[in-house]
C-alpha positions in Angstrom: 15.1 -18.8 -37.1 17.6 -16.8 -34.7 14.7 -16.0 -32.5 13.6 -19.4 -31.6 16.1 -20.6 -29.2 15.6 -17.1 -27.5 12.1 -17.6 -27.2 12.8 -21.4 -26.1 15.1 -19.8 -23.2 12.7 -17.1 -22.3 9.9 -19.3 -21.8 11.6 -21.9 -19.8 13.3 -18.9 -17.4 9.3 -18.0 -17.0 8.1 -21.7 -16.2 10.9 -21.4 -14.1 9.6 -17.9 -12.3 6.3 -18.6 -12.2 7.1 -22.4 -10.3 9.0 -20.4 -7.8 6.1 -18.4 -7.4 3.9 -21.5 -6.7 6.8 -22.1 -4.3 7.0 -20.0 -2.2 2.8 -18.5 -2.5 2.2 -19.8 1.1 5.0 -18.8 3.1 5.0 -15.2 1.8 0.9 -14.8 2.5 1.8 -15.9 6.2 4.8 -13.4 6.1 4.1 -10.2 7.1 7.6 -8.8 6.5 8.1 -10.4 2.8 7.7 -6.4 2.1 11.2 -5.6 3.4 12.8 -8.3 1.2 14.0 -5.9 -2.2 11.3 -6.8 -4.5 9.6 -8.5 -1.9 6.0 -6.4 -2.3 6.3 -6.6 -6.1 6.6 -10.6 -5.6 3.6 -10.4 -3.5 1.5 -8.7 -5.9 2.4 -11.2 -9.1 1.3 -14.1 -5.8 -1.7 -12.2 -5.8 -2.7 -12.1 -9.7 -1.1 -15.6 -10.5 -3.4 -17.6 -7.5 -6.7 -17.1 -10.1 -4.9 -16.5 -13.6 -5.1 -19.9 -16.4 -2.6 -18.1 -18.4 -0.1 -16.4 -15.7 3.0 -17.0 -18.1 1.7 -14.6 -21.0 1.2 -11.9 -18.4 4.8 -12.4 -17.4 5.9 -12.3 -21.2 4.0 -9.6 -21.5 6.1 -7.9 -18.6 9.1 -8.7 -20.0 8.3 -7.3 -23.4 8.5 -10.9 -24.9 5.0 -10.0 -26.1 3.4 -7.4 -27.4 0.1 -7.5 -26.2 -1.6 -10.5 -23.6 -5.1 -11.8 -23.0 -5.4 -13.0 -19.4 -8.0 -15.6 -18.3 -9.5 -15.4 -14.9 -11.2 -19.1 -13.8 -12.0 -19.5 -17.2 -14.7 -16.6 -16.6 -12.8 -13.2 -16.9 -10.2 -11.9 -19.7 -8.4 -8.8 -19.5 -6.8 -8.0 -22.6 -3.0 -5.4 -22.2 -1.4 -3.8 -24.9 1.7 -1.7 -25.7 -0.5 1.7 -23.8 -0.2 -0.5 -20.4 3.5 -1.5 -20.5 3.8 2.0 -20.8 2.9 3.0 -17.4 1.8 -0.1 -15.8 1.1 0.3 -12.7 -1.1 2.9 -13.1 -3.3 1.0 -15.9 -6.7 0.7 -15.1 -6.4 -3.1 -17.0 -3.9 -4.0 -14.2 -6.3 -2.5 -11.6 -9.4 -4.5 -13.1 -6.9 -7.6 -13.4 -6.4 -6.9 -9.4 -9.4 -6.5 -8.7 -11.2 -9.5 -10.3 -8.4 -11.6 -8.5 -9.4 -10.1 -5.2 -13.1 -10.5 -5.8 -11.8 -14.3 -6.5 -9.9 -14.8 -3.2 -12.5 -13.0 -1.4 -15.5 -15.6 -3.0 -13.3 -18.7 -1.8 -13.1 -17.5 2.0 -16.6 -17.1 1.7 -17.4 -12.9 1.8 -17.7 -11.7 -1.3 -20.2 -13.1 -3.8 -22.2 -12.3 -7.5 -25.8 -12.0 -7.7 -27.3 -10.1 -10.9 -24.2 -8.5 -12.0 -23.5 -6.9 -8.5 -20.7 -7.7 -6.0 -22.1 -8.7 -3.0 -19.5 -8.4 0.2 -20.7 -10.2 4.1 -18.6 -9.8 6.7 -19.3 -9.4 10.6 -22.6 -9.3 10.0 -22.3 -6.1 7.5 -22.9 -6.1 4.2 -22.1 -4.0 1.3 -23.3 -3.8 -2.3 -20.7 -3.0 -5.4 -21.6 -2.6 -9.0 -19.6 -4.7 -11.1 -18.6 -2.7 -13.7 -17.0 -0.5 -10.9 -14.9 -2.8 -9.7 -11.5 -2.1 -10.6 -11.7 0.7 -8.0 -11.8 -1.6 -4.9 -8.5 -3.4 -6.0 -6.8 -1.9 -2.9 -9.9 -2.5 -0.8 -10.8 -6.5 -2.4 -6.2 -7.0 -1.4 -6.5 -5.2 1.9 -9.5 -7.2 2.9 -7.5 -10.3 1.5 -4.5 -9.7 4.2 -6.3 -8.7 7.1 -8.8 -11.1 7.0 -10.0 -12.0 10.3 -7.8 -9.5 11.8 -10.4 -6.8 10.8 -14.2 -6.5 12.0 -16.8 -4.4 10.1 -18.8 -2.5 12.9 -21.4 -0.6 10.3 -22.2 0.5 7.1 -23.5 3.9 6.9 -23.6 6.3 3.5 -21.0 4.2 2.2 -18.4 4.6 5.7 -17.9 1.8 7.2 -16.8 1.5 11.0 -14.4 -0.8 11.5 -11.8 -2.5 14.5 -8.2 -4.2 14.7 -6.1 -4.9 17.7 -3.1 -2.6 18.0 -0.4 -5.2 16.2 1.9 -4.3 19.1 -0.6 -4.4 21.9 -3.3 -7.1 21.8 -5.3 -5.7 24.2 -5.5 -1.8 22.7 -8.7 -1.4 20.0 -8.1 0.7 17.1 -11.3 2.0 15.6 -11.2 4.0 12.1 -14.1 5.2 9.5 -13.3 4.2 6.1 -15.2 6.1 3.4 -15.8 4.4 0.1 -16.6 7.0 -2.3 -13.5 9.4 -1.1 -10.5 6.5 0.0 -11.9 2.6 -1.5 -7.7 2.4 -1.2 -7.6 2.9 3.2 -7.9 -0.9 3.9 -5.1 -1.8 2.3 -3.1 1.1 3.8 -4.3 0.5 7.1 -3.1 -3.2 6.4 0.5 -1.3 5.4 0.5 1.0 8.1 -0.2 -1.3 11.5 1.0 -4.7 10.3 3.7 -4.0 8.1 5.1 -1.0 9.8 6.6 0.4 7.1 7.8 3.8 8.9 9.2 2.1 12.2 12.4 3.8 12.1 13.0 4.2 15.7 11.3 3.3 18.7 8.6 6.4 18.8 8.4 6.7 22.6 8.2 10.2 23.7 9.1 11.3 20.7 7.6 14.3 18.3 6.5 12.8 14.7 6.0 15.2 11.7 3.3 13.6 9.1 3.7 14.4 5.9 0.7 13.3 4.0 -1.1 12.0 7.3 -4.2 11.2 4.7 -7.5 10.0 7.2 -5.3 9.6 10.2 -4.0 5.9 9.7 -0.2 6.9 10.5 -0.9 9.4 13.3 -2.8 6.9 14.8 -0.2 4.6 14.7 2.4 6.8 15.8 0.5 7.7 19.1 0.0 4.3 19.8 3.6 3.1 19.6 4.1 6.1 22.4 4.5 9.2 20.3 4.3 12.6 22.6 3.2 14.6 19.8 2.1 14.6 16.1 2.0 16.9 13.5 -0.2 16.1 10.4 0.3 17.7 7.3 -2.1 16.5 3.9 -3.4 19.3 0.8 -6.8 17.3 0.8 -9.9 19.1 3.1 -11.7 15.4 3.1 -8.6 13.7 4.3 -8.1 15.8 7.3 -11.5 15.7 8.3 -11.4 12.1 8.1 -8.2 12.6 9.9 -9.8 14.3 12.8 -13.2 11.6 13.1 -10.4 8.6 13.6 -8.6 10.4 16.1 -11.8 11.2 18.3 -12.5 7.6 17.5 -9.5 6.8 19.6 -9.9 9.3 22.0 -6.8 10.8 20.6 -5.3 14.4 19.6 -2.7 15.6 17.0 -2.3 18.8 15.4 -3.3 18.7 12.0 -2.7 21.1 8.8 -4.6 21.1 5.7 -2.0 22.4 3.3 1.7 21.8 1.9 4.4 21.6 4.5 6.7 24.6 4.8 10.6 24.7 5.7 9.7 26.7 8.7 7.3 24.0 9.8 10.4 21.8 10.4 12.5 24.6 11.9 10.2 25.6 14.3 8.7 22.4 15.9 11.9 20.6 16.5 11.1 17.2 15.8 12.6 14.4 16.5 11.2 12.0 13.4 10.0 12.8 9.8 7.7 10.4 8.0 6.7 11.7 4.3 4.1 9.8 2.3 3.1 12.4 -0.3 3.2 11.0 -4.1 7.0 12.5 -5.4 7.2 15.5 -3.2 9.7 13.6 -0.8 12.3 14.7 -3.5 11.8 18.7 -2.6 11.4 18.2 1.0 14.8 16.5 1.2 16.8 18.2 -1.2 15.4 21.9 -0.2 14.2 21.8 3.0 16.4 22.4 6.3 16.7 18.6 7.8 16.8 19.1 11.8 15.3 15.7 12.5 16.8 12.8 14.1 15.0 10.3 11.6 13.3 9.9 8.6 11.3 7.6 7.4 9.5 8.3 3.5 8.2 6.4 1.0 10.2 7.4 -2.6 8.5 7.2 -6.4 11.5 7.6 -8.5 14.5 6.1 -8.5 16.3 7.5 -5.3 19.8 8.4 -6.0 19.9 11.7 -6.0 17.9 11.5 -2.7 19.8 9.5 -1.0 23.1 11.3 -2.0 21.1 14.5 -0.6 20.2 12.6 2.3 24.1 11.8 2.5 25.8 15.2 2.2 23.4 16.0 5.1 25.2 13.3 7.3 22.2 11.0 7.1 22.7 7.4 6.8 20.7 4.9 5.9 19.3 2.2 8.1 16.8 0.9 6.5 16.0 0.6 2.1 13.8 -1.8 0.0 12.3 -1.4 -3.2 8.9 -2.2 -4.0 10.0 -2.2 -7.9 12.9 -0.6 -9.8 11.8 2.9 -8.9 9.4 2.5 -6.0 10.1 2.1 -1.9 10.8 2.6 1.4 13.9 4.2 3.3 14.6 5.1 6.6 17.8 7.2 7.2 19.3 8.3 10.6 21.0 11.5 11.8 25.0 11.5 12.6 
């Protein structure tokens, strides 16, 4: 008996959330900087899953540990059922990625690409088309969300051996092409981070002209590419993964453009010896060793964190680096760009 007003109260406060999410669903699709807004990219992604869902509120309850387990229906046509295990470690749980990527599939059906025919996914755009089994779709999540945000902006060239060529304008210059390869067997994920990279500009710490950017995880090229164009002099790309930094090299001839790239971990010398002006670190935790080991002779960083960032920004601190720029993605997951004093 104790429990039922709470559970009266709990689902009102979700009605409540998932209203507001109704809300506000256009303005933040048109909004290309919700991301910098502290929880602003986690809003976008519950946007993203509730546009499809019959049953969004359970999958909130279920986030908010008011249930146990949740069955989520898709158009009446697709359940995906969580338990205890996902809660665990959500966001990396294949249920949420298959939840993602049937919601795609959905958005992608209504502006008229993507279709089914005999249990495959069928995806026509620019005159290119590509064939997906369903059963492996929860690994195009990324690519089915990217596609979703850059829409039109994107045009599919080819499809060859699973690579597909494709075009953008440069965000900051409508008359500059950028062309990039995007394999997927190796990196299904790129189009979303290409979406990240060029029209969210999440590492535009500083205005980049004639300055020299170290890359840390520089994966098939998207940030270096990026950096160049916004008037770089020089990068240096550092990723551990051989396909990545060949992929790395084919965009950058794409663009008839140079960097110097490394296929292993950064070093401390590597920052003491080039001098450069601006660090950018993408690389899946080790931002934590990098900042709390390495010598810091930079004028700027810009990384991406996946803990909670305390100690890294009191690191970043004591190293009389200030903070210009912070937004989470979720409690432990972000952005941050800091500035030497």
């Amino acid at each position: 008996m104790l429990s039922s007003p709470h559970k009266r109260e709990t689902k009102i406060y979700i009605e409540k959330i998932s209203y507001l999410l109704s809300a506000i669903e256009k303005k933040v699709l048109i909004s290309k900087k919700f991301w910098k807004i502290p929880l602003g990219r986690f809003i976008q992604k519950l946007i993203f899953l509730k546009r499809y869902s019959d049953n969004f509120e359970d999958f909130l309850m279920f986030l908010l540990s008011e249930k146990d387990n949740a069955e989520i229906s898709i158009k009446k046509k697709e359940k995906i059922f969580f338990s205890r295990e996902d809660r665990k470690n959500l966001f990396q749980s294949d249920n949420l990625r298959l939840y993602k990527a049937i919601s795609g599939f959905f958005w992608l059906e209504e502006m008229g690409i993507c279709m089914l025919k005999n249990d495959k996914i069928i995806l026509k755009k620019d005159n290119v088309e590509l064939e997906i089994e369903k059963d492996k779709i929860k690994g195009f999540d990324l690519f089915f969300e990217g596609l979703t945000l850059l829409g039109d902006k994107v045009k599919f060239l080819s499809l060859k051996d699973k690579v597909i060529l494709l075009s953008f304008e440069f965000p900051r210059d409508k008359k500059d092409e950028v062309k990039m390869r995007v394999n997927l067997e190796t990196n299904p994920d790129a189009l979303y981070n290409i979406y990240e990279i060029f029209f969210e500009e999440p590492y535009r710490c500083c205005d980049f002209s004639g300055l020299s950017v170290i890359d840390v995880g520089c994966g098939i090229g998207d940030s270096v590419i990026y950096f160049l164009k916004s008037g770089a002099e020089k990068v240096l790309g550092f990723d551990i993964s051989e396909s990545a930094i060949h992929e790395c090299y084919e965009n950058l001839k794409l663009n008839n453009l140079s960097a110097e790239l490394f296929c292993r971990e950064i070093t401390p010398s590597d920052i003491l010896s080039e001098k450069a002006d601006v660090l950018k670190i993408d690389c899946e935790g080790c931002e934590r060793e990098i900042i709390s080991r390495y010598p810091l002779t930079v004028k700027h960083i810009a990384f991406e964190f996946h803990f909670f960032p305390a100690k890294i920004f009191l690191n970043l601190i004591k190293k009389r680096f200030l903070p210009t720029f912070i937004s989470f993605y979720n409690t432990s997951f972000g952005i941050a760009h800091f500035k030497k004093i």
